[in-house]
N, C-alpha and C positions, 0 to 999 in steps of 0.2 A: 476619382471619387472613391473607390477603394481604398485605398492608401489612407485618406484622410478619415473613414470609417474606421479603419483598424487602428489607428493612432490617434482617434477622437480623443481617450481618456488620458493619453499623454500631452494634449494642450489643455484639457480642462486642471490635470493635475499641475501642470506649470502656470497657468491662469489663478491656480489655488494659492499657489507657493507665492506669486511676484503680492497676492491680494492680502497673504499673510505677511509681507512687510510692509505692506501699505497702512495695514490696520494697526501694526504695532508700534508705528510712529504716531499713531493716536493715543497713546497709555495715559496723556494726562487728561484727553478730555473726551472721552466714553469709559464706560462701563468695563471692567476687565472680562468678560464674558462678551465682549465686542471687540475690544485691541487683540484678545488671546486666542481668537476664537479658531485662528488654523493653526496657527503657530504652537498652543496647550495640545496635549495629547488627549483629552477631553472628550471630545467629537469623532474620534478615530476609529473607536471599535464600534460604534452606527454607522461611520463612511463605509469599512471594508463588509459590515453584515451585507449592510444596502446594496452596495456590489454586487454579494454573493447570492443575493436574494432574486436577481433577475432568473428569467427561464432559459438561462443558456447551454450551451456544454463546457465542460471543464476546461480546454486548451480554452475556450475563448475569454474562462474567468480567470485563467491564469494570467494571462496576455494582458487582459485590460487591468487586471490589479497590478502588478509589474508596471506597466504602463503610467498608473495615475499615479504610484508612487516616484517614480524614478522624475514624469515631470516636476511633479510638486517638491523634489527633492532641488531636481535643477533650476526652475523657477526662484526657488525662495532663497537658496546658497548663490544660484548666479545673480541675483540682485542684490544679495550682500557685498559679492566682489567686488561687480561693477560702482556699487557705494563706495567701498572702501577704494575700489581704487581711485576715483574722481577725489575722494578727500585727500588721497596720497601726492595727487598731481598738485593740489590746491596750496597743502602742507606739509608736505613730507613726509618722512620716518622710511620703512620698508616696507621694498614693491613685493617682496612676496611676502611677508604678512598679512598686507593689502589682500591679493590675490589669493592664495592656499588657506588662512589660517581657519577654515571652516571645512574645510577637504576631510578631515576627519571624521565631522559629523555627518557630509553627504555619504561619504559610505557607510558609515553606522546605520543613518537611514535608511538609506538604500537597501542595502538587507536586509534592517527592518523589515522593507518592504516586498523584497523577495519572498522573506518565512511565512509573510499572511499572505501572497499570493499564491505558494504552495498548500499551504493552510484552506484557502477555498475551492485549490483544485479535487485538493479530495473530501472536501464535505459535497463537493458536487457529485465526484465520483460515486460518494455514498451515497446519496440524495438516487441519483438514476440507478442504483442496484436495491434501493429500497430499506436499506439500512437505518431505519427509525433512531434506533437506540445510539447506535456508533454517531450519527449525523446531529442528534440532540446534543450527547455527550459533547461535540466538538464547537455547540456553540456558549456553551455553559461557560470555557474563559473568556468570553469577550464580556457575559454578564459579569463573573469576576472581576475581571480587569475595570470594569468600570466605576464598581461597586467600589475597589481600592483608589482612584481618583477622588470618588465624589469622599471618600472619608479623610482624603490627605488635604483634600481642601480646607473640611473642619476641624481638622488639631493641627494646620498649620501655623506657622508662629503668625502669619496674616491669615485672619477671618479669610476667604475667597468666597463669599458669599452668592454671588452671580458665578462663579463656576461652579457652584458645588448646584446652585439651580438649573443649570444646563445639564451639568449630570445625570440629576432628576428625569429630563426633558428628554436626554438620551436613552436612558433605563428605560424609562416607559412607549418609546418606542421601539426599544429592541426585545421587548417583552411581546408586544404589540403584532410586530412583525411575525416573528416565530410561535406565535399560538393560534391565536384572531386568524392571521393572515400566513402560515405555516408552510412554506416550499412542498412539507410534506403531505400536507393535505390539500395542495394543486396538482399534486406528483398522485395522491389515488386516487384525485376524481378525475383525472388524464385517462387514468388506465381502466377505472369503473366505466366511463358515459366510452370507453373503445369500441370500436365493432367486433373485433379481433374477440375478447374479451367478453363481451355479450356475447 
């Protein structure tokens, strides 16, 4: 039962990955904000906020962010292979083409996903030593980074009109999240309503 707790977010994230080629063998017949929807980078800086957003401590938001990257890395890459490689058996060409030719981008990802999960160990870090200003500042590029998706959608040479509205949908929850509902303002009413403190 342990095990499975501490490795929850590396099935959900490889559950993410194999769901992301599922949907995007649907591109002719949904909406691109439904075939793209794990596979676009779109969604990603609300996944890893939301992560970071729980009341955990930092090894534990490093671990699970690591975690639901590396699944969602090998989920979506290993069901490429495993595609590519059944078409290879079916029709030819080459087996490690088949097999590797995406191996590039799992580790690109991958460390991706390493940097934001170092990325939430220390806004956690900050968050429990009380660092208001350092821990705002560090969520400000994921508003950034978001804000540069939802504009690459609209002067893309394709209108992306349903991504650029998910973007929206993103923004306004990671807006949402860190003000309304602020890590920080759970973190001083933790330590107001203390007895220690009183």
């Amino acid at each position: 039962m342990k095990i499975m707790k501490t490795t929850a977010y590396l099935w959900i994230g490889a559950a993410m990955g194999i769901a992301g080629q599922f949907l995007g063998e649907l591109h002719e017949k949904v909406p691109l904000c439904v075939s793209d929807l794990i596979s676009d980078m779109t969604i990603w800086p609300l996944v890893i906020l939301l992560i970071i957003h729980r009341d955990v401590d930092a090894k534990t938001m490093l671990r699970d962010l690591f975690l639901t990257f590396l699944g969602l890395d090998v989920g979506y890459y290993g069901y490429a292979a495993v595609k590519h490689t059944i078409e290879y058996a079916k029709f030819g060409g080459s087996l490690s083409s088949a097999m590797f030719s995406d191996v590039p981008d799992l580790i690109a990802y991958t460390a991706l996903g390493t940097a934001a999960a170092v990325w939430g160990w220390l806004m956690v870090k900050l968050l429990r030593k009380n660092k208001a200003v350092l821990y705002n500042i560090m969520v400000l590029p994921f508003i950034a980074v978001q804000l540069l998706f939802m504009m690459n959608d609209i002067i893309s040479w394709e209108y992306r009109r349903s991504m650029f509205l998910l973007g929206v949908v993103c923004l306004g929850i990671i807006i949402y999240l860190y003000t309304v509902k602020s890590p920080l303002r759970r973190r001083n009413d933790t330590v107001t309503n203390c007895p220690v403190a009183a």
